[in-house]
N, CA and C atoms of all chains as a GROMACS GRO file, in nm:
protein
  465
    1UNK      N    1   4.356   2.833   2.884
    1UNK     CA    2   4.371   2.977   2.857
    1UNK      C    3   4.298   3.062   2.961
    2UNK      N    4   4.179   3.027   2.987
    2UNK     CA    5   4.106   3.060   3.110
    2UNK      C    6   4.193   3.090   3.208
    3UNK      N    7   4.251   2.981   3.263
    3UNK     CA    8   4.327   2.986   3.425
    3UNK      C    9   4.448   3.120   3.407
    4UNK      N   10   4.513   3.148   3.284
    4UNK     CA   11   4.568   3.241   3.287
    4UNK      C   12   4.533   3.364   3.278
    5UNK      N   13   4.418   3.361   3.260
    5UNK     CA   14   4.354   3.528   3.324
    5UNK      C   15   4.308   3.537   3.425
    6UNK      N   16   4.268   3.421   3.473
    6UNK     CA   17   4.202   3.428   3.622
    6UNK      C   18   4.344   3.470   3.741
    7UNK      N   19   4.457   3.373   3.724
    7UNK     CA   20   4.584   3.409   3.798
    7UNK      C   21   4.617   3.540   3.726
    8UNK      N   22   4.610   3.530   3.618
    8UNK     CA   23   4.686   3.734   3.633
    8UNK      C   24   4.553   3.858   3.706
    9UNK      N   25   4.425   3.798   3.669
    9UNK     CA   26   4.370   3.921   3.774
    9UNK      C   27   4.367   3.909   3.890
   10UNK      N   28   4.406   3.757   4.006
   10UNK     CA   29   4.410   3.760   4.110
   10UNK      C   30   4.601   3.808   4.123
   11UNK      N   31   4.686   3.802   4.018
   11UNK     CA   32   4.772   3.873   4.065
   11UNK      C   33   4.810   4.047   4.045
   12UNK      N   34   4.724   4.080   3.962
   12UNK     CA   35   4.655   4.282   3.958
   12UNK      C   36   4.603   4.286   4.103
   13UNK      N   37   4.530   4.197   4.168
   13UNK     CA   38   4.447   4.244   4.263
   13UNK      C   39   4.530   4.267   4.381
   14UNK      N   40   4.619   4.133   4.422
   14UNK     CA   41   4.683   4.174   4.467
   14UNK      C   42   4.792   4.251   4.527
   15UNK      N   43   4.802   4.284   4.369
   15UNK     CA   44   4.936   4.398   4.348
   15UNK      C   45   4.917   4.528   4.436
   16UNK      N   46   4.723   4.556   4.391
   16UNK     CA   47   4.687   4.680   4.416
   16UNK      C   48   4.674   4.689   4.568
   17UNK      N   49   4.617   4.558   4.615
   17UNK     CA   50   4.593   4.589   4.732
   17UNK      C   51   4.711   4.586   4.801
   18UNK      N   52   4.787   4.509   4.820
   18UNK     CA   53   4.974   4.535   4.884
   18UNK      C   54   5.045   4.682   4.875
   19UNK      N   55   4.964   4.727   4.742
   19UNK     CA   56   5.072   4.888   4.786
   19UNK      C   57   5.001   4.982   4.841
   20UNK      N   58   4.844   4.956   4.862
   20UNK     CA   59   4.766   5.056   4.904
   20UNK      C   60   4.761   5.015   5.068
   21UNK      N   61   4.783   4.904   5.105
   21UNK     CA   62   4.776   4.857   5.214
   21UNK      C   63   4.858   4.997   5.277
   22UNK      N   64   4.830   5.029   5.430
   22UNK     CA   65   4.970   5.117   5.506
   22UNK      C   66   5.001   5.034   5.605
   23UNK      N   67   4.956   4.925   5.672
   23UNK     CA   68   5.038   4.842   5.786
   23UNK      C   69   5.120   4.775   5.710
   24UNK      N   70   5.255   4.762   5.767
   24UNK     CA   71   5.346   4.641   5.676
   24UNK      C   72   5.296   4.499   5.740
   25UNK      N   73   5.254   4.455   5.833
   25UNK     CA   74   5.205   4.322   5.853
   25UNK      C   75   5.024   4.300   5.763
   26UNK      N   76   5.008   4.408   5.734
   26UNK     CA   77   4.929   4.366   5.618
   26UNK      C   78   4.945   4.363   5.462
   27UNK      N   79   5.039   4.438   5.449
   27UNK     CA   80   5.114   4.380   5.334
   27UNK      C   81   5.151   4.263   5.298
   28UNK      N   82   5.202   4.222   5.391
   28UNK     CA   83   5.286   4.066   5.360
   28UNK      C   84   5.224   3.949   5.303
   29UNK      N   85   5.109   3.936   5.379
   29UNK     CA   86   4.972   3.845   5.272
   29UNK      C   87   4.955   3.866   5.135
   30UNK      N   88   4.966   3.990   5.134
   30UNK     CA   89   4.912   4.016   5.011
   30UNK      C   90   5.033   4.013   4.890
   31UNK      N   91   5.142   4.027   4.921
   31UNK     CA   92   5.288   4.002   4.883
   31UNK      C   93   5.306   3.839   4.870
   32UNK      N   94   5.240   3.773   4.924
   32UNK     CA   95   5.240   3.641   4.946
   32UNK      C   96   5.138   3.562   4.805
   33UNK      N   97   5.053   3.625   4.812
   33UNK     CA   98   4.910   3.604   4.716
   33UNK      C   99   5.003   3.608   4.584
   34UNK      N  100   5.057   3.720   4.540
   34UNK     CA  101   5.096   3.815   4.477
   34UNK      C  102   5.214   3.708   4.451
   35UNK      N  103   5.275   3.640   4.470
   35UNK     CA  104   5.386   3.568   4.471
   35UNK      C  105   5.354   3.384   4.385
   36UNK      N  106   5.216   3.380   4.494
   36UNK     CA  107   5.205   3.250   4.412
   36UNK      C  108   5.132   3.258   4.313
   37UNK      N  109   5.091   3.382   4.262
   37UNK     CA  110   5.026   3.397   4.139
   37UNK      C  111   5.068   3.420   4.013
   38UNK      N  112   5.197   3.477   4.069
   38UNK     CA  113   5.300   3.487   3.965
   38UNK      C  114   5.352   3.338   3.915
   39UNK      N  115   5.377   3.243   4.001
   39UNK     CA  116   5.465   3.094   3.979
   39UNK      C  117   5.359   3.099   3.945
   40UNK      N  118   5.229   3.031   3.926
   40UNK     CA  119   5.121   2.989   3.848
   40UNK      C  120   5.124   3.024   3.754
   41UNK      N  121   5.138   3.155   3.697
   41UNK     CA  122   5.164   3.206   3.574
   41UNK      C  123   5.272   3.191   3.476
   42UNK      N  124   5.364   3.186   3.552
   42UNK     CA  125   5.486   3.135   3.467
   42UNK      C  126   5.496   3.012   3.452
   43UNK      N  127   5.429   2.944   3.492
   43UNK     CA  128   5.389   2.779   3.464
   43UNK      C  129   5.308   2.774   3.343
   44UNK      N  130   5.180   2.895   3.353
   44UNK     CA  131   5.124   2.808   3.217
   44UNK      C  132   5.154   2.947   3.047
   45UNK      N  133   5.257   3.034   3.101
   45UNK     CA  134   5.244   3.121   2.999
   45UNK      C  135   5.341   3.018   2.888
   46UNK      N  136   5.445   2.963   2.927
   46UNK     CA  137   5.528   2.900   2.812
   46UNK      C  138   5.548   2.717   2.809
   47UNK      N  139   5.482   2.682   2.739
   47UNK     CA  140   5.469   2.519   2.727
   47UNK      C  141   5.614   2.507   2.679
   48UNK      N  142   5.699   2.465   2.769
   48UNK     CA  143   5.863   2.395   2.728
   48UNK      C  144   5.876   2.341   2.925
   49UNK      N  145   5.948   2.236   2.924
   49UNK     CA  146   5.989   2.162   3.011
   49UNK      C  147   6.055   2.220   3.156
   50UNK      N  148   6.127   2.342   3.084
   50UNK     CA  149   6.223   2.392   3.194
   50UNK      C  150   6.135   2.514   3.240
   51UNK      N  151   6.026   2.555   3.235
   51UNK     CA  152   5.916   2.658   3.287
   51UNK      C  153   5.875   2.614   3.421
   52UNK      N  154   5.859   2.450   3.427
   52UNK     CA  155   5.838   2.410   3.584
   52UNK      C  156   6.005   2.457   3.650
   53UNK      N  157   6.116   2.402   3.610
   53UNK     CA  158   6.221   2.511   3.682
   53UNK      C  159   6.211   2.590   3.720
   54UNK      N  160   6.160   2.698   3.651
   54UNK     CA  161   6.157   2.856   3.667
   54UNK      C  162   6.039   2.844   3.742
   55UNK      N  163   5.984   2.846   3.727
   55UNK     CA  164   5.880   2.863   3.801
   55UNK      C  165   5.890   2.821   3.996
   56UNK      N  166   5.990   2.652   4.010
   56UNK     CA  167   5.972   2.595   4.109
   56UNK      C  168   6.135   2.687   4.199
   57UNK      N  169   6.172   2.760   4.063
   57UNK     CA  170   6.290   2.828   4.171
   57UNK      C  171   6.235   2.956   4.225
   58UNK      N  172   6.171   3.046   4.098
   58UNK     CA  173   6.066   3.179   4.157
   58UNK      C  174   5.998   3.122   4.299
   59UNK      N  175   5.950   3.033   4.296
   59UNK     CA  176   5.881   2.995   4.430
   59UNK      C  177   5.974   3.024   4.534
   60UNK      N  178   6.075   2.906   4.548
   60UNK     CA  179   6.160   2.900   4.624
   60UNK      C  180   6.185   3.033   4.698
   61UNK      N  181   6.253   3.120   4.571
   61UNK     CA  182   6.332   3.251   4.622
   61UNK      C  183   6.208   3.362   4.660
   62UNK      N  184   6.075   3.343   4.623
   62UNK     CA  185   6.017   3.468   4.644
   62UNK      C  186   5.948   3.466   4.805
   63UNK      N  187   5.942   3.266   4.862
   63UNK     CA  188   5.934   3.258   5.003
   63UNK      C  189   6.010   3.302   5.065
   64UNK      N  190   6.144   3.293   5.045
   64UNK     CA  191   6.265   3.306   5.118
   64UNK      C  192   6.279   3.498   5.156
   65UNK      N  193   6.233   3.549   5.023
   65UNK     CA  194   6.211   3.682   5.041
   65UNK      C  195   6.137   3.749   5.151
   66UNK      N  196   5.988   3.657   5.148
   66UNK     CA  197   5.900   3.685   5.214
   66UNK      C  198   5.891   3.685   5.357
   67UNK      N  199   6.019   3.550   5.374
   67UNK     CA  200   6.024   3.469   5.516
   67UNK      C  201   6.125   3.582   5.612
   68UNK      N  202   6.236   3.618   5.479
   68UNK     CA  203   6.344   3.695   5.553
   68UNK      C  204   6.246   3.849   5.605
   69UNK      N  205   6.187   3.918   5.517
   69UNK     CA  206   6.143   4.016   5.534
   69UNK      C  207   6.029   3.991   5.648
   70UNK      N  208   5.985   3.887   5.703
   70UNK     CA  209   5.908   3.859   5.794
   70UNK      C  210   5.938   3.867   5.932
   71UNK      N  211   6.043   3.820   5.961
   71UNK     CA  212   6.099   3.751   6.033
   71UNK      C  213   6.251   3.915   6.100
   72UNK      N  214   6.258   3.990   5.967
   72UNK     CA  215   6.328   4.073   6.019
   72UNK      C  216   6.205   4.209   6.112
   73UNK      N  217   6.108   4.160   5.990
   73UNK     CA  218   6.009   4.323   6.042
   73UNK      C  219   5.961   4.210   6.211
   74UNK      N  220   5.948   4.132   6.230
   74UNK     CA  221   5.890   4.065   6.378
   74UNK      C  222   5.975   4.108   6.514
   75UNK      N  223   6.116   4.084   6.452
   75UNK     CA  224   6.265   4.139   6.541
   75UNK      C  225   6.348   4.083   6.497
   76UNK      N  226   6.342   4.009   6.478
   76UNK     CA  227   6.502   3.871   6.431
   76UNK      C  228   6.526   3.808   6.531
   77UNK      N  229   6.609   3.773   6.518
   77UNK     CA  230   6.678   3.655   6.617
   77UNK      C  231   6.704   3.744   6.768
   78UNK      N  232   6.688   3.706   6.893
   78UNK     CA  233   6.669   3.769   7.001
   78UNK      C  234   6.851   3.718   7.064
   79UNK      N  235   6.881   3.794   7.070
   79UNK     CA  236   7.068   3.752   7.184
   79UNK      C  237   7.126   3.798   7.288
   80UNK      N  238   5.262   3.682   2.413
   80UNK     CA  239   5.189   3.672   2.498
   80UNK      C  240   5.092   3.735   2.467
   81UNK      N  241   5.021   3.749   2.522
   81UNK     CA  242   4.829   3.804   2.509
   81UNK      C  243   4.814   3.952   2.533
   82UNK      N  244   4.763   4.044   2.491
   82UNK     CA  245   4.746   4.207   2.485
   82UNK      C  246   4.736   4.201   2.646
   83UNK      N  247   4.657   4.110   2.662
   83UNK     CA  248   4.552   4.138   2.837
   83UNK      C  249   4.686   4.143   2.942
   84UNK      N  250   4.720   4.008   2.900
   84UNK     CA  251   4.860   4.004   2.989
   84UNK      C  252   4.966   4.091   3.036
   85UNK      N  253   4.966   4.141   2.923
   85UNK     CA  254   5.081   4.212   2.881
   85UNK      C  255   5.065   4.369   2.998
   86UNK      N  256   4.965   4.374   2.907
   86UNK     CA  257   4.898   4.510   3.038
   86UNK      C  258   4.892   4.447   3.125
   87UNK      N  259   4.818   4.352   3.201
   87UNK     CA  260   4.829   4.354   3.345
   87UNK      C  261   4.990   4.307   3.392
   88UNK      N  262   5.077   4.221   3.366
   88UNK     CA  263   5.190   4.213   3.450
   88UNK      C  264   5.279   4.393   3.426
   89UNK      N  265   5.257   4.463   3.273
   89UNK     CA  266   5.324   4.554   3.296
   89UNK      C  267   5.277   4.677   3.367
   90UNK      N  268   5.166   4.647   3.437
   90UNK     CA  269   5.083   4.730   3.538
   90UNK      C  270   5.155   4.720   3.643
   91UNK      N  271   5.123   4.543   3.687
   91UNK     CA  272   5.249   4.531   3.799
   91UNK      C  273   5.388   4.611   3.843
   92UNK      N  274   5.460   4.548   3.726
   92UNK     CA  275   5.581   4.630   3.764
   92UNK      C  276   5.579   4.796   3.756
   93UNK      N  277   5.481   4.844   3.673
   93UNK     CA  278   5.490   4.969   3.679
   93UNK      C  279   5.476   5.068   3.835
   94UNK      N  280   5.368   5.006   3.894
   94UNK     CA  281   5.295   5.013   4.012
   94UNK      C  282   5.410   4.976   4.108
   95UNK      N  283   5.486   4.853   4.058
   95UNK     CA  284   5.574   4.804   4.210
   95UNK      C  285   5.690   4.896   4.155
   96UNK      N  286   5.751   4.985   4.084
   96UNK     CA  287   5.832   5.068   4.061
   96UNK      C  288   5.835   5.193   4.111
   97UNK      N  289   5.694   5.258   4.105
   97UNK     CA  290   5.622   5.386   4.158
   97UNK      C  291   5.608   5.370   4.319
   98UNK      N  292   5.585   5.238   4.342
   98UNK     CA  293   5.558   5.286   4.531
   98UNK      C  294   5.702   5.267   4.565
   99UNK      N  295   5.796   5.146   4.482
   99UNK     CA  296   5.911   5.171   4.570
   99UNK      C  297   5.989   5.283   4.540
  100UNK      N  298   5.975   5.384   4.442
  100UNK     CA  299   6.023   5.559   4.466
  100UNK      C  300   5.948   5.576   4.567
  101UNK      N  301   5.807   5.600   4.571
  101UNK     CA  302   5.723   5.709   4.680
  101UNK      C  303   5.736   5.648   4.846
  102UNK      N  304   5.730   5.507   4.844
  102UNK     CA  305   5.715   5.466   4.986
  102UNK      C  306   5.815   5.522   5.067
  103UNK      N  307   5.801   5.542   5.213
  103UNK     CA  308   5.966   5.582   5.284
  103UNK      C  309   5.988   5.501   5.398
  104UNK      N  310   5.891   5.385   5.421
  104UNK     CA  311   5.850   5.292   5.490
  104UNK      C  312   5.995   5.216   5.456
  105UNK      N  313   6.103   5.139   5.541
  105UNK     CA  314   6.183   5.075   5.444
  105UNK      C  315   6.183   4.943   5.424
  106UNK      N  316   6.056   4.858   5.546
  106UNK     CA  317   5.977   4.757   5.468
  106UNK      C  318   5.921   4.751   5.367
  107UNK      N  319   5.834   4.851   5.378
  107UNK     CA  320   5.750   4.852   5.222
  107UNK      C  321   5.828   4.885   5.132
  108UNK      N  322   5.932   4.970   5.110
  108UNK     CA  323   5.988   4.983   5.001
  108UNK      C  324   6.039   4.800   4.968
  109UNK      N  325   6.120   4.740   5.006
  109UNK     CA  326   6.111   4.634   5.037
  109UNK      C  327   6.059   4.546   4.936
  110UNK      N  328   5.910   4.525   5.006
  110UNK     CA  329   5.816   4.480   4.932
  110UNK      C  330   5.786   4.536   4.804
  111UNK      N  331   5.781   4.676   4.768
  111UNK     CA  332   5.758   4.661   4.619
  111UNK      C  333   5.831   4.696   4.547
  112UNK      N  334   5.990   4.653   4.603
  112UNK     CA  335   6.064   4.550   4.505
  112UNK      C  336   6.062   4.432   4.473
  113UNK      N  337   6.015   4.333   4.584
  113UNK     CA  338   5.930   4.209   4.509
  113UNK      C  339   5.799   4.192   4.420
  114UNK      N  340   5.715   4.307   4.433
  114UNK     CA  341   5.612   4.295   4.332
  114UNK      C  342   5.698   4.373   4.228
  115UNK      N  343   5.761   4.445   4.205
  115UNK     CA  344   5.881   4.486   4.096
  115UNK      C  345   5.922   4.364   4.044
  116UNK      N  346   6.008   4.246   4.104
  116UNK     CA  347   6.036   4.184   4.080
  116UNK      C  348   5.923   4.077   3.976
  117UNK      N  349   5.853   4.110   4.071
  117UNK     CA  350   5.712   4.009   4.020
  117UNK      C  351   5.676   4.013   3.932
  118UNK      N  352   5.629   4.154   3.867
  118UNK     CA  353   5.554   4.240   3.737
  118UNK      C  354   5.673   4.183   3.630
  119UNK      N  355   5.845   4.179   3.628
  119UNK     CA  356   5.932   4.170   3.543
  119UNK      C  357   5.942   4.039   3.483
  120UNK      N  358   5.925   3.945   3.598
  120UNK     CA  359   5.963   3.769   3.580
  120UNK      C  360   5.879   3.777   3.433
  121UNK      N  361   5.763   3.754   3.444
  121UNK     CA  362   5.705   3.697   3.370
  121UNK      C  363   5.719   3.750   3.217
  122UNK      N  364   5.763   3.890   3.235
  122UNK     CA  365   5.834   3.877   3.054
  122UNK      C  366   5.967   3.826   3.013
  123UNK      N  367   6.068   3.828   3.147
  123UNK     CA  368   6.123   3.681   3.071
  123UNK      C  369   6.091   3.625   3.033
  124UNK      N  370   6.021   3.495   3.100
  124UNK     CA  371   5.960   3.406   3.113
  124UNK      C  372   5.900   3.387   2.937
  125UNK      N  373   5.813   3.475   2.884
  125UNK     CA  374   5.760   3.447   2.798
  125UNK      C  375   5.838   3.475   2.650
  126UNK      N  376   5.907   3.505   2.664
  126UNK     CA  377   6.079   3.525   2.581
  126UNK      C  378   6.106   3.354   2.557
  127UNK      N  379   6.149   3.321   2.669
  127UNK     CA  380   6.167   3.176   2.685
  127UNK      C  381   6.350   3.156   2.720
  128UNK      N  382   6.370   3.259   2.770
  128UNK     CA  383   6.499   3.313   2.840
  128UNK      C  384   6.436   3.263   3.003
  129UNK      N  385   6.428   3.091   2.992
  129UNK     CA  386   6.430   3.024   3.123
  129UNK      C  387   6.560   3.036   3.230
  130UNK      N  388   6.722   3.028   3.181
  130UNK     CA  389   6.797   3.004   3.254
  130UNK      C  390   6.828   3.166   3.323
  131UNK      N  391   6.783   3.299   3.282
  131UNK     CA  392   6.772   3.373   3.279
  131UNK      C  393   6.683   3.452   3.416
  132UNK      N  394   6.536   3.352   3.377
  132UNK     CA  395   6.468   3.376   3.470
  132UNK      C  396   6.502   3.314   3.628
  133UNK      N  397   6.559   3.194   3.608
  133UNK     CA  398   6.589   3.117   3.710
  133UNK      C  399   6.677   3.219   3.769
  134UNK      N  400   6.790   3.242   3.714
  134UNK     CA  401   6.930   3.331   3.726
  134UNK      C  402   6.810   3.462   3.841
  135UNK      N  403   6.725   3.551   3.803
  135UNK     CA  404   6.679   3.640   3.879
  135UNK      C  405   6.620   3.628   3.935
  136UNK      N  406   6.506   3.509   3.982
  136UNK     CA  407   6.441   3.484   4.030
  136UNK      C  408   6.491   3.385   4.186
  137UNK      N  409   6.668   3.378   4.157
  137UNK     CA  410   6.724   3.345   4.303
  137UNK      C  411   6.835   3.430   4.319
  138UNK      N  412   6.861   3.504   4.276
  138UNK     CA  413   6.990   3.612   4.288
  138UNK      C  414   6.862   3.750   4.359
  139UNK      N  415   6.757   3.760   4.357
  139UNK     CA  416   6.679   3.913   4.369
  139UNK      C  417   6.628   3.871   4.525
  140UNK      N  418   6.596   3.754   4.569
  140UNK     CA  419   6.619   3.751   4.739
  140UNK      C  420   6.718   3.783   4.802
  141UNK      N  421   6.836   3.756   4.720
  141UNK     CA  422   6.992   3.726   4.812
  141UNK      C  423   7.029   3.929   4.839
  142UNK      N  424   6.977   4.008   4.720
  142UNK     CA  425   7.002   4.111   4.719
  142UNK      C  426   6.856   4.189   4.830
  143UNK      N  427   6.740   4.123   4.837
  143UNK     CA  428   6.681   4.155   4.959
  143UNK      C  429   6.722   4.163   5.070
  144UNK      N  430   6.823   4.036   5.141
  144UNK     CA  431   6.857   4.031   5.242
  144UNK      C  432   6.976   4.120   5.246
  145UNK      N  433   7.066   4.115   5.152
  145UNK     CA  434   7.158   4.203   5.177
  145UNK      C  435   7.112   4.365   5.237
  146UNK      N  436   6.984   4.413   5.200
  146UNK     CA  437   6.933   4.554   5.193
  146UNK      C  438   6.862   4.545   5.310
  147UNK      N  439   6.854   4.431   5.365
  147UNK     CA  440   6.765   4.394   5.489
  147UNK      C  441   6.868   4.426   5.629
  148UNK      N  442   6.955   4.359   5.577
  148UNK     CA  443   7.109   4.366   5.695
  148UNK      C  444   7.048   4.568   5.725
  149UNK      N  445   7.107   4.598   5.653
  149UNK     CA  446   7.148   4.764   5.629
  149UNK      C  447   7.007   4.841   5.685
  150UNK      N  448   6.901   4.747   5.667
  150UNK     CA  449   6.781   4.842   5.737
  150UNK      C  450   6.808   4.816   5.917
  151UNK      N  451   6.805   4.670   5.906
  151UNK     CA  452   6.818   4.678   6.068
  151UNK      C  453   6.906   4.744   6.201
  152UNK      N  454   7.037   4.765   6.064
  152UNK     CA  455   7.138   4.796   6.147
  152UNK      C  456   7.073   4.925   6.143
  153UNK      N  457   7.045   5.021   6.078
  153UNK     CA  458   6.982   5.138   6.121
  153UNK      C  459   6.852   5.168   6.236
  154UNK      N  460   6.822   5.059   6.237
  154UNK     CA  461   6.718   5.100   6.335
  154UNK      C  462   6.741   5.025   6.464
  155UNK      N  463   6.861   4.942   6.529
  155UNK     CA  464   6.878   4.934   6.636
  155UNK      C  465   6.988   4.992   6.644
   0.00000   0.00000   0.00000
């Protein structure tokens, strides 16, 4: 029960600090934090089998978010 | 779920709702549609509306990139 307050205030913290941030390359860390704190959480808020699913697809898609939005704010692909 | 919880993820999304109106950044707006996203998951989640969560939690990148296309093309 512990670990789930500890991941939801490291994911408040990060929340706060990502929108107060004003560089967008400092955002992104913190969008990142903010991401795996959430899958941690949805891992231990509901004891049933298919929560590691959810949880291991939130992962998936919230890198992919992170990677695309990375990768576009850097330049993208150079041609 | 737990009072504590409850307030803090619906802080989240509240917060990632409010900057993505105010931001005009169109990265950052961006981004706090994923902490939007973020703050929401987890009351699925605790519903126990798993196939649900899965369902948004890979359909809400695909609609990032789509909004991603449309920023770049504006700025080159």
């Amino acid at each position: 029960m512990i670990a789930l307050y500890v991941v939801a205030a490291i994911a408040v913290f990060a929340a706060i600090r990502a929108i107060i941030e004003k560089n967008t390359g400092r955002k992104l860390p913190y969008a990142n934090v903010l991401n795996f704190a959430v899958a941690g959480a949805l891992v231990l808020l509901l004891d049933h089998p298919l929560s590691l699913v959810a949880a291991a697809a939130y992962f998936v898609g919230s890198t992919l978010e992170s990677n695309a939005i990375a990768s576009t704010y850097a330049g993208g692909v150079k041609r | 779920m737990i009072a504590g919880l409850e307030v803090a993820f619906g802080l989240i999304a509240l917060a990632g709702a409010v900057s993505a109106a105010l931001i005009r950044d169109s990265y950052g707006k961006l981004i706090s549609l994923g902490i939007l996203v973020a703050g929401v998951l987890p009351f699925i989640v605790d519903r126990g509306y798993l196939d649900v969560a899965v369902t948004v939690s890979l359909i809400a990148p695909i609609a990032t990139i789509f909004v991603l296309m449309v920023a770049r093309r504006e700025e080159s």
